[in-house]
C-alpha positions as CSV (number, residue, x, y, z in Angstrom):
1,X,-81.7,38.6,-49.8
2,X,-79.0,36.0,-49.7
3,X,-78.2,33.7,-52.4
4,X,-79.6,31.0,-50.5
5,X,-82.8,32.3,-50.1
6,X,-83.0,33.0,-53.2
7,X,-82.7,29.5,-54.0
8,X,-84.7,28.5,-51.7
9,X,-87.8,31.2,-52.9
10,X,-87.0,29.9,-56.7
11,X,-87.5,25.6,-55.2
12,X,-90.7,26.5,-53.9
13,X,-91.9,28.0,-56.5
14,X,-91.3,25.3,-58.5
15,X,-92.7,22.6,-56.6
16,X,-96.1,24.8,-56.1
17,X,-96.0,25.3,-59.7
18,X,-95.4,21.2,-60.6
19,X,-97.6,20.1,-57.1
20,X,-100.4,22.6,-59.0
21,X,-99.9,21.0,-62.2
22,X,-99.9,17.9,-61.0
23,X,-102.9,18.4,-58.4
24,X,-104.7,19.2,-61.8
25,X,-104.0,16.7,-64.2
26,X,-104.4,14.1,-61.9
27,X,-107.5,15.1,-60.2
28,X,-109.5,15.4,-63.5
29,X,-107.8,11.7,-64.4
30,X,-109.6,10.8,-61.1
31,X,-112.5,12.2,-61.6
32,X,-112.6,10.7,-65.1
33,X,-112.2,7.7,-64.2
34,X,-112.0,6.1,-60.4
35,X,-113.2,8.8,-58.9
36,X,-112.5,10.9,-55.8
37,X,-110.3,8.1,-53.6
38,X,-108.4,7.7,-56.4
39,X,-107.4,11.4,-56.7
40,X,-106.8,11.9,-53.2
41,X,-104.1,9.0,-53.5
42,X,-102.5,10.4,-56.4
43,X,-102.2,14.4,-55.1
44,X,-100.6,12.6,-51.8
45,X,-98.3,10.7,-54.2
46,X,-97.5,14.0,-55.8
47,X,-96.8,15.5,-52.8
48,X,-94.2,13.3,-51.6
49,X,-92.7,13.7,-54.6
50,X,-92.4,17.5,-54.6
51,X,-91.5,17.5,-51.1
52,X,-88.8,14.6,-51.7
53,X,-87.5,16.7,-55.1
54,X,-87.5,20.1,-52.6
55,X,-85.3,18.2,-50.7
56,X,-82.7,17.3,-52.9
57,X,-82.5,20.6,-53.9
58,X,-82.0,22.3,-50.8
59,X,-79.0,19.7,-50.5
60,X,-77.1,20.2,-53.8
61,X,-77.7,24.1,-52.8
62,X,-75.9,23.5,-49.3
63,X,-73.3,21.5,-51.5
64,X,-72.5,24.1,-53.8
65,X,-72.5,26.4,-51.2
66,X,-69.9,24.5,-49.1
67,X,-67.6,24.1,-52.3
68,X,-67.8,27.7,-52.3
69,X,-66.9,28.4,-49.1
70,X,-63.9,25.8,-49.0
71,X,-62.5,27.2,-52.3
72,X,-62.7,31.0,-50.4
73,X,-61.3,29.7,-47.5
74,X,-58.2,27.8,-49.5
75,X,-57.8,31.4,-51.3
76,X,-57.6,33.2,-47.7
77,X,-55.2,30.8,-46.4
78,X,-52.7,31.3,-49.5
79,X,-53.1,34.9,-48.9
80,X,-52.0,34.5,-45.3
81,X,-49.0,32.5,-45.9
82,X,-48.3,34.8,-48.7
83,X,-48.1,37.8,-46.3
84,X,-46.2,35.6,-43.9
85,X,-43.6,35.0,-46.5
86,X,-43.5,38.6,-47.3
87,X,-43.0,39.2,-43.4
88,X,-40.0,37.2,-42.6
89,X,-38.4,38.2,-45.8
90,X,-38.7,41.8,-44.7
91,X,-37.4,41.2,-41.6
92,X,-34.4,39.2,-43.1
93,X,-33.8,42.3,-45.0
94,X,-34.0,44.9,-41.9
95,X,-31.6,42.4,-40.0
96,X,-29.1,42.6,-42.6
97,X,-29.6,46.4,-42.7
98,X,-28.8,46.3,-39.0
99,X,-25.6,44.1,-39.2
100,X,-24.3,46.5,-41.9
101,X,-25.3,49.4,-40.3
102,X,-23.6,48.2,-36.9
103,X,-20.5,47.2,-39.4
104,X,-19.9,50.6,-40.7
105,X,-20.3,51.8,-37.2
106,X,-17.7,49.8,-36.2
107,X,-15.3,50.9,-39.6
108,X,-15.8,54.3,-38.7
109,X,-14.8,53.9,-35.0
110,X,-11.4,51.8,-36.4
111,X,-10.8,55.1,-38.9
112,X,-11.5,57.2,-36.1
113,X,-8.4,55.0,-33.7
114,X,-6.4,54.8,-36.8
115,X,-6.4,59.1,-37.6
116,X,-5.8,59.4,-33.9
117,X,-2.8,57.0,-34.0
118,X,-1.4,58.4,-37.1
119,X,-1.7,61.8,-35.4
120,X,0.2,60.7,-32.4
121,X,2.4,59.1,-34.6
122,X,2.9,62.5,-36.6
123,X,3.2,64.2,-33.2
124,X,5.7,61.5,-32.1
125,X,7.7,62.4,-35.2
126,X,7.6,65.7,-34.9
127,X,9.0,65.7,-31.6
128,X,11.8,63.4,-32.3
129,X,12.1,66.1,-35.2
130,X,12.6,68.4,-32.3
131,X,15.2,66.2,-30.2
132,X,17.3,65.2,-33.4
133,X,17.4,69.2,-33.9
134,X,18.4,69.2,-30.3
135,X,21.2,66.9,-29.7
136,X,22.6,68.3,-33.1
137,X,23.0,71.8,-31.9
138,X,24.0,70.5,-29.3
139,X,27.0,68.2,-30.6
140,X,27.7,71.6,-33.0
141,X,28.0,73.4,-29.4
142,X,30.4,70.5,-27.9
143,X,32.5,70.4,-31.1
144,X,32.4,74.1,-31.0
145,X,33.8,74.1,-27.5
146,X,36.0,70.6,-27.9
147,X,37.8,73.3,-31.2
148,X,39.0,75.4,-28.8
149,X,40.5,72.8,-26.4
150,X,44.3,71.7,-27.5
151,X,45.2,68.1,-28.7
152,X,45.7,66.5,-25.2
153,X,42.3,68.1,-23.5
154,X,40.3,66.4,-26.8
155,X,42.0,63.0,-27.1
156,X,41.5,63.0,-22.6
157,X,37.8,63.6,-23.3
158,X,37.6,61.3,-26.7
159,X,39.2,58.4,-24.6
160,X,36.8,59.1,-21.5
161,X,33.4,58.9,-23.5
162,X,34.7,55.9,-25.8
163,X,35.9,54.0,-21.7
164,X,32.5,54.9,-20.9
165,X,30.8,53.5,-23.5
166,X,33.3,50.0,-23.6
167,X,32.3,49.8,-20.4
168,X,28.9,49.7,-20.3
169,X,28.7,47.3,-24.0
170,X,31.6,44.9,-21.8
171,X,29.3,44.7,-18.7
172,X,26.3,43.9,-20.7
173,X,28.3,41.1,-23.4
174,X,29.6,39.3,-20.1
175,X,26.3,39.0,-19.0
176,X,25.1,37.8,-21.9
177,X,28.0,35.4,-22.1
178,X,27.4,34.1,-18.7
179,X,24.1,33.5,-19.1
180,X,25.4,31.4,-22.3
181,X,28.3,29.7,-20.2
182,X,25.7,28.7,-17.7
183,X,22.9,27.2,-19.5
184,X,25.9,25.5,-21.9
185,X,27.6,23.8,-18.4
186,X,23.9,22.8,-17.6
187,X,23.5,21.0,-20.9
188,X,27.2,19.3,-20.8
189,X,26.9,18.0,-17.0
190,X,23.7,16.3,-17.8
191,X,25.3,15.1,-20.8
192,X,28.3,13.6,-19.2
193,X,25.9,12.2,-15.8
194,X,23.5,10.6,-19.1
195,X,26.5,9.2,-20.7
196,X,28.1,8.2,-17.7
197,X,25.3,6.2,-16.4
198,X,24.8,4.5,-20.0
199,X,28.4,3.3,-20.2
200,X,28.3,1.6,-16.7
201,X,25.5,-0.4,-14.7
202,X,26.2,-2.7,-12.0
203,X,24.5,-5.7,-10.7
204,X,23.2,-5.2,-6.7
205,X,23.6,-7.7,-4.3
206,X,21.6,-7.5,-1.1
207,X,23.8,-9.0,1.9
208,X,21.2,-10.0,4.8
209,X,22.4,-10.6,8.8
210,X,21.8,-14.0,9.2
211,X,23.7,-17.1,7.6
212,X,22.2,-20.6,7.3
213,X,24.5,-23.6,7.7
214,X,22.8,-26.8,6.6
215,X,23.6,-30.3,8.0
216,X,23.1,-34.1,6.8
217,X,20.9,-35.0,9.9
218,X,18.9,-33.4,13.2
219,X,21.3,-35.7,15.4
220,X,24.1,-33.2,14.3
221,X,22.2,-30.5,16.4
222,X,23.2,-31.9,19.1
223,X,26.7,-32.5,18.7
224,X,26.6,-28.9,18.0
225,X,25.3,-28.2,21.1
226,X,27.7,-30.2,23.0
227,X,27.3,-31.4,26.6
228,X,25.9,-29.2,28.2
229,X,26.0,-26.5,25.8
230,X,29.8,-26.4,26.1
231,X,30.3,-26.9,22.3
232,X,27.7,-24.0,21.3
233,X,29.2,-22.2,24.1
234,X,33.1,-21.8,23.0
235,X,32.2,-21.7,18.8
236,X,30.2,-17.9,20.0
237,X,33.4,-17.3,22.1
238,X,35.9,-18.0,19.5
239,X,33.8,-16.6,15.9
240,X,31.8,-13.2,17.9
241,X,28.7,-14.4,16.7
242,X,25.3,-16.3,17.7
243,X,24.4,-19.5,16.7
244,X,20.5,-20.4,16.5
245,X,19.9,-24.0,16.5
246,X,15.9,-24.8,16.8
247,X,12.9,-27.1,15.5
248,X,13.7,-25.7,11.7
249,X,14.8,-29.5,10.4
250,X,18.0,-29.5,8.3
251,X,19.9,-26.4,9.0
252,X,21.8,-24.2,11.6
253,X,20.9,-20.3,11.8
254,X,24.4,-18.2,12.2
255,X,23.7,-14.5,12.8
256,X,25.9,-11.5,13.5
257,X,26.3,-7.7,12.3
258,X,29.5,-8.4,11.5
259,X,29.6,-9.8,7.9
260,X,33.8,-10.7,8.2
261,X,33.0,-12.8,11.8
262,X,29.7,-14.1,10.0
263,X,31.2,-15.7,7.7
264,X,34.1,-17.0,9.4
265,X,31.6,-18.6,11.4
266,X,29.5,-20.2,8.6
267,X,32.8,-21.3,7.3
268,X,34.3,-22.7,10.4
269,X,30.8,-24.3,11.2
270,X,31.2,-26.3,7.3
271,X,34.4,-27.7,8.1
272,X,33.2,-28.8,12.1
273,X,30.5,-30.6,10.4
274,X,32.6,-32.3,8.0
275,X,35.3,-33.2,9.6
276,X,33.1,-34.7,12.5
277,X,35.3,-33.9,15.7
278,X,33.3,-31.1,17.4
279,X,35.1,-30.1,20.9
280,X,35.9,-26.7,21.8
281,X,39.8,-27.0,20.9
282,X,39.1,-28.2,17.5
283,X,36.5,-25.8,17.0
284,X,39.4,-23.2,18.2
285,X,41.7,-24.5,15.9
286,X,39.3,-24.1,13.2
287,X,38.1,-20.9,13.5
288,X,41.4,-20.2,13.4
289,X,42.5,-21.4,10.6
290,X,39.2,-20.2,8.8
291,X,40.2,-16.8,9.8
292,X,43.7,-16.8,8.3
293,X,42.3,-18.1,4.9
294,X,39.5,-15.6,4.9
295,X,42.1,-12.8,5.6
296,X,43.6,-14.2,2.4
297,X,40.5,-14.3,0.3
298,X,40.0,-10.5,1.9
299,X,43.5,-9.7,0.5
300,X,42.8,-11.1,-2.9
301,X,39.0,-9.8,-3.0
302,X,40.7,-6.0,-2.6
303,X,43.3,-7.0,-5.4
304,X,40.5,-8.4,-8.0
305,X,38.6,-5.0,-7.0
306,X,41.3,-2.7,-7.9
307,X,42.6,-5.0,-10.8
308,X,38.7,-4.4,-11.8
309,X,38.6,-0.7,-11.2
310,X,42.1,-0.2,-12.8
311,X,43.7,1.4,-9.6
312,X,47.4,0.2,-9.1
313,X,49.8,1.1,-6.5
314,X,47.7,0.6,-3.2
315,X,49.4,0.0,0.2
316,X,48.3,-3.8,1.2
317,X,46.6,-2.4,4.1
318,X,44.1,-0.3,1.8
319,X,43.2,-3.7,-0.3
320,X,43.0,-5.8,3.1
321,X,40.2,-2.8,4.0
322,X,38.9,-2.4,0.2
323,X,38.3,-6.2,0.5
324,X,36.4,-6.0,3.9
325,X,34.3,-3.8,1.7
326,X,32.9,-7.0,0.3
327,X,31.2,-8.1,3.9
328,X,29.8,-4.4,4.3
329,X,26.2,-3.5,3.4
330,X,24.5,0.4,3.3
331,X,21.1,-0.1,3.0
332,X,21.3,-3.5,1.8
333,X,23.8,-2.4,-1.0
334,X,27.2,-4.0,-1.2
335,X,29.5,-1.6,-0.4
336,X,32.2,-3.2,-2.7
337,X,30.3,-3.1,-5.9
338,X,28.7,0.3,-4.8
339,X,32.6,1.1,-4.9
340,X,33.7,-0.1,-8.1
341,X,30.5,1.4,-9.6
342,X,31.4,5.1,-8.4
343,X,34.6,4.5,-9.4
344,X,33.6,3.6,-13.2
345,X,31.4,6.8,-12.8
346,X,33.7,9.1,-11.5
347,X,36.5,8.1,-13.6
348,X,33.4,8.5,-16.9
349,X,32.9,12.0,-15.6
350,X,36.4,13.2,-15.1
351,X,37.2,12.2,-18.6
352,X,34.3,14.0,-20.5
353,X,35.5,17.1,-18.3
354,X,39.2,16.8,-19.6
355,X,40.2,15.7,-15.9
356,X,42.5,12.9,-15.1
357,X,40.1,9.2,-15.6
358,X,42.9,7.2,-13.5
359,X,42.7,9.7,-9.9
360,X,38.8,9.8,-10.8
361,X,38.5,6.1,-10.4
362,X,40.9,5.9,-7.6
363,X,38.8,8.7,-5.7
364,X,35.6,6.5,-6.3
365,X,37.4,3.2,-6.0
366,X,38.5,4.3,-2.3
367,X,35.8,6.9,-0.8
368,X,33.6,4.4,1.2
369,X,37.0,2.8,2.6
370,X,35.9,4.1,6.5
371,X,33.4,1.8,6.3
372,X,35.9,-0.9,6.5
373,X,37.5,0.3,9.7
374,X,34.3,2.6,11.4
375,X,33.8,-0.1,14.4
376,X,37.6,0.2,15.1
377,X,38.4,4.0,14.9
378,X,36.2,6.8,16.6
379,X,34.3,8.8,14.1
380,X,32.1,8.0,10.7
381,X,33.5,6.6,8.2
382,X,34.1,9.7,5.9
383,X,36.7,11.1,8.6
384,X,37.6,7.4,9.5
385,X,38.8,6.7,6.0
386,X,40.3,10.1,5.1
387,X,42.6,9.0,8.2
388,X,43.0,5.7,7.2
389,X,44.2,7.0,3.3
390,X,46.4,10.1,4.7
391,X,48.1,7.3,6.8
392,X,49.1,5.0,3.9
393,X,50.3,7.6,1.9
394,X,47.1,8.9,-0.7
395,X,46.9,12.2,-2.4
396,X,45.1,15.1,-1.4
397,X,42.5,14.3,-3.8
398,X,41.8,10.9,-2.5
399,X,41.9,12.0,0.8
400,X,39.5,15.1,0.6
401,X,36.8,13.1,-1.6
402,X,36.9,10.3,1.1
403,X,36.0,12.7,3.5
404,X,33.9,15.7,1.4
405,X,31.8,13.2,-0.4
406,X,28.7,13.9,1.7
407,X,29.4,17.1,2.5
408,X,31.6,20.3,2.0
409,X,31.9,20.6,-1.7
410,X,34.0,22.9,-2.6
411,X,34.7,23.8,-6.0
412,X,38.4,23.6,-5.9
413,X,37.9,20.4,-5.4
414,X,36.3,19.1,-8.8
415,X,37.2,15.4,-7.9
416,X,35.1,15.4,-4.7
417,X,32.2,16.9,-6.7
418,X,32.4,14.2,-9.5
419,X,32.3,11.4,-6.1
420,X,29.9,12.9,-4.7
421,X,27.3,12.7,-7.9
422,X,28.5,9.8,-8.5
423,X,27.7,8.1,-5.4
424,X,24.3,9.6,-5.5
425,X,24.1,8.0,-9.1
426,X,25.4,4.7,-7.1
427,X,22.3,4.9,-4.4
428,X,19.4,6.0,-6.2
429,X,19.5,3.4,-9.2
430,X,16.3,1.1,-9.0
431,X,17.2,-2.0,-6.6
432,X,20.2,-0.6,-5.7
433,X,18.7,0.1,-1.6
434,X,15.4,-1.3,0.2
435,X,15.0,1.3,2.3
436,X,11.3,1.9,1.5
437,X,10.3,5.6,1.9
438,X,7.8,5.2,5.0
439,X,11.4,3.8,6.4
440,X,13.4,6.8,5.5
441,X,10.5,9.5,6.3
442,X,10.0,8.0,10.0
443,X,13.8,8.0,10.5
444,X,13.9,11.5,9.6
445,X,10.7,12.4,11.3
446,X,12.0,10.3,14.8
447,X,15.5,12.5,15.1
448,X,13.7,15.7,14.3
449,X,11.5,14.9,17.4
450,X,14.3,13.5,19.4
451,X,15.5,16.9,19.3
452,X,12.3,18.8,19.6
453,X,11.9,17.2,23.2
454,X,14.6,19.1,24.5
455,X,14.0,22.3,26.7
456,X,15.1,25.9,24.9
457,X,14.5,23.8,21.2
458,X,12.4,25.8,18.9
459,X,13.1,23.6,16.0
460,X,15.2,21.1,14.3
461,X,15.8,20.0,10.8
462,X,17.1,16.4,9.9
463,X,19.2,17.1,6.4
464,X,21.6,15.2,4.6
465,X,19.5,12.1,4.2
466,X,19.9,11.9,8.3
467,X,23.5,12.3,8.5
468,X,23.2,15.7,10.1
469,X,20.8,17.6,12.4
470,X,20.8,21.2,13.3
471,X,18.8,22.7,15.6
472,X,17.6,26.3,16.6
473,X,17.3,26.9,20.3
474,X,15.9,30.1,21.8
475,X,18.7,33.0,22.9
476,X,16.5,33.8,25.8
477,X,16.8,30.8,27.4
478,X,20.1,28.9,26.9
479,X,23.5,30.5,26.8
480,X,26.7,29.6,24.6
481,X,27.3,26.9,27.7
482,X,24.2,25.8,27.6
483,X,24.1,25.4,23.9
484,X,27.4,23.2,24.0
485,X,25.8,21.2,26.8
486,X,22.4,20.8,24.6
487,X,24.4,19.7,21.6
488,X,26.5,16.7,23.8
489,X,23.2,15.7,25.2
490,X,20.9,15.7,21.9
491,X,24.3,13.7,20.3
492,X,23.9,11.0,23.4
493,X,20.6,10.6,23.1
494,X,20.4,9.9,19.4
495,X,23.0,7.5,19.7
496,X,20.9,5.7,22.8
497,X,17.6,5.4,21.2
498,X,18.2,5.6,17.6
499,X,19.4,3.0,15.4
500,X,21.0,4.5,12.1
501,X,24.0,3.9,9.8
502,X,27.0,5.7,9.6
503,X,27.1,8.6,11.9
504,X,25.1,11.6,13.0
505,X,26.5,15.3,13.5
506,X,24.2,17.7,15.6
507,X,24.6,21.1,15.0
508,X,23.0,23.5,17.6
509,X,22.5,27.4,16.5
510,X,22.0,30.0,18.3
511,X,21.5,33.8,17.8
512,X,20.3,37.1,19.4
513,X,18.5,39.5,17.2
514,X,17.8,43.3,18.5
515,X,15.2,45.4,16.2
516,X,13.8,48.7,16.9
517,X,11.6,50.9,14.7
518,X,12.1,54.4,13.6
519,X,9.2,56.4,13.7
């Protein structure tokens, strides 16, 4: 029997007991003295009461009984996370057995590599052991033999080995000292290009094709003009140049290629104005007397440019052209200051190097001097002004760098080198050209096809910024003739379609190849 029917046995027992009792007592109270309603009230009373005390202790039984069961259940649950506890720390422990078994697997494998590497080591020894053993019974055998050979016979064969061995340490310290020399010549040309270019930067002027007169009223337009257009007519006849009078109030529009006969016009055009008298023999009269002052003010501007660049002893022609220089543009940079500033550079440059500072400058000073005199002579202007400088009496030095500036660099010609870089210093400073790169890439890109869309071309290169093009025909289908013919015609028709500055050379190659196999 369970403990709560136990309880529940000992409750009723009770209440029969006390509902006996009470039956009893109050029946013969009844019966004493109201009689038999009375008692029948009374044991119903009693009843209630029993069953009502029955009750209540059923409840505190199934109260206790619940405290019991929630204090057995609390002890369970501590057990369990007890035994949980105990789990993880067991498996802690058999993880860290595992990490230190895997360790001293690993320890025994390193031992393992390290007895194998000190026996190769050992075995290593050993054999160089062996060889040292070797080569010394060996060298006992060649002094051996080298006793028995007489005093000329051992010093031949002692002066052989050492030759051999002076040879092969010389061939391997020049090397070394090459390398040295090269990397040290790096270092000191970018050192001299650096300081160069900090001691010396020159203001760029841009120099446009068109000059703009102005003039005190629009009636002056048409004096300009002239009857008929006579006046407009003979100025363009006597200054080479066009004159652009329209709607734009206040000024004259003077344009030409020419900077010298541009600005002999603009000048000549002032002094028309001023003076009033516009008829085509004063305006002959004054263009020519504009254009002997100018060819003074040419004179003088070659003068102040050599003064500047410290170059004496020019012929008068070779100012009169250096001053031209100052009406010249390349790529909208004054070819005058471009001038000067290569020779400041070059003459930097020859001086860090231990060369002469005074030919330097007067290699820079003159090497764009062709461009002076390019519309008057046949050829570009490198060739044009190494004639120009060979005819007035310059040294070899000025004459090559004039004409090897772009091209043919050779290295016993340090002074051409030293022009050369700097007139690439010159042209690549910021400002210094507006040639915008879409300008330079299509210029490129149109002579490259120019010369593509010749029959027999297989392909063609534009190099040298433009200046040159050479192109690979096919062997099969054009001869040397042919070739020669191709070159005169490409050359024709790049001058024809093509506007560019300077000149163009067109080089056409052309070989045969023959290949076989051996099988």
């Amino acid at each position: 029997m369970s403990g709560e029917q136990l309880i529940g046995a000992l409750v009723g027992l009770v209440l029969g007991a006390f509902g006996t009792w009470a039956a009893t007592h109050f029946s013969g109270r009844l019966r004493a003295s109201t009689g038999r309603g009375l008692v029948d009230r009374m044991l119903e009373e009693a009843r209630g009461q029993a069953e009502g005390m029955r009750r209540q202790a059923e409840l505190a039984a199934r109260e206790e009984t619940l405290q019991r069961r929630q204090v057995l259940e609390a002890e369970v649950d501590e057990s369990r996370k007890a035994l949980r506890d105990h789990e993880r720390r067991l498996e802690k422990r058999g993880d860290l057995l595992d990490q230190q078994l895997e360790l001293l697997s690993k320890k025994e494998r390193d031992l393992d590599e390290v007895g194998r590497a000190q026996t190769e080591k050992e075995a290593q020894i050993a054999a160089g052991r062996r060889e040292v053993a070797r080569l010394e019974e060996r060298r006992l055998e060649e002094l051996q033999r080298v006793g028995g050979l007489s005093v000329e016979e051992a010093r031949r064969l002692l002066m052989t080995r050492l030759e051999d061995e002076l040879k092969a340490e010389a061939g391997e310290r020049i090397l070394r000292h090459e390398a040295h020399v090269r990397e040290g010549c790096r270092d000191r040309a970018v050192e001299v290009l650096a300081v160069a270019i900090q001691r010396f930067a020159a203001a760029h002027t841009a120099e446009v094709t068109v000059s703009t007169v102005d003039i005190p009223n629009d009636e002056m337009k048409g004096r300009i003009i002239g009857r008929e257009g006579r006046n407009i007519r003979a100025f363009e006849k006597a200054t080479g140049v066009d004159v652009v009078v329209d709607d734009t109030p206040g000024v004259v529009i003077v344009t030409g290629f020419d900077s010298v006969r541009r600005e002999v016009a603009k000048l000549a055009l002032e002094r028309l104005i001023q003076d009033g008298r516009i008829h085509p023999s004063r305006i002959e009269e004054i263009v020519r007397d504009t254009q002997d002052e100018l060819d003074q003010h040419i004179l003088k501007v070659g003068r102040d440019a050599a003064r500047e660049a410290d170059v004496v002893g020019l012929h008068e022609k070779v100012l009169d052209y250096l001053g031209k220089l100052k009406f010249r543009t390349s790529y909208s940079q004054n070819v005058l200051r471009h001038s000067i500033e290569v020779a400041f550079l070059t003459g930097m440059m020859a001086e860090e190097i231990g060369l002469d500072g005074a030919l330097g400058r007067r290699c820079g000073l003159l090497h764009d001097i062709g461009k002076a005199a390019d519309h008057e002579m046949e050829g570009g202007h490198p060739s044009v002004g190494a004639e120009l400088l060979r005819r007035y009496g310059e040294g070899k030095e000025v004459v090559h760098a004039a004409l090897g500036h772009h091209d043919d660099l050779r290295l016993d010609a340090p002074y051409t080198v030293l022009v050369a870089a700097a007139d690439a210093i010159s042209a690549s400073r910021p400002g210094a050209r507006r040639e915008t790169l879409e300008k330079y890439v299509r210029r490129l890109e149109e002579l490259e096809s120019l010369a593509l869309g010749f029959p027999g071309v297989e392909q063609a290169y534009a190099i040298q910024a433009g200046r040159e093009v050479r192109v690979i025909v096919d062997s099969q289908q054009l001869d040397d003739a042919s070739s020669a013919a191709l070159c005169r015609d490409i050359a024709k028709a790049i001058q024809a379609q093509l506007t560019y500055p300077g000149e163009v050379k067109v080089t056409v190659l052309r070989e045969s190849r023959s290949v076989e196999y051996a099988r």
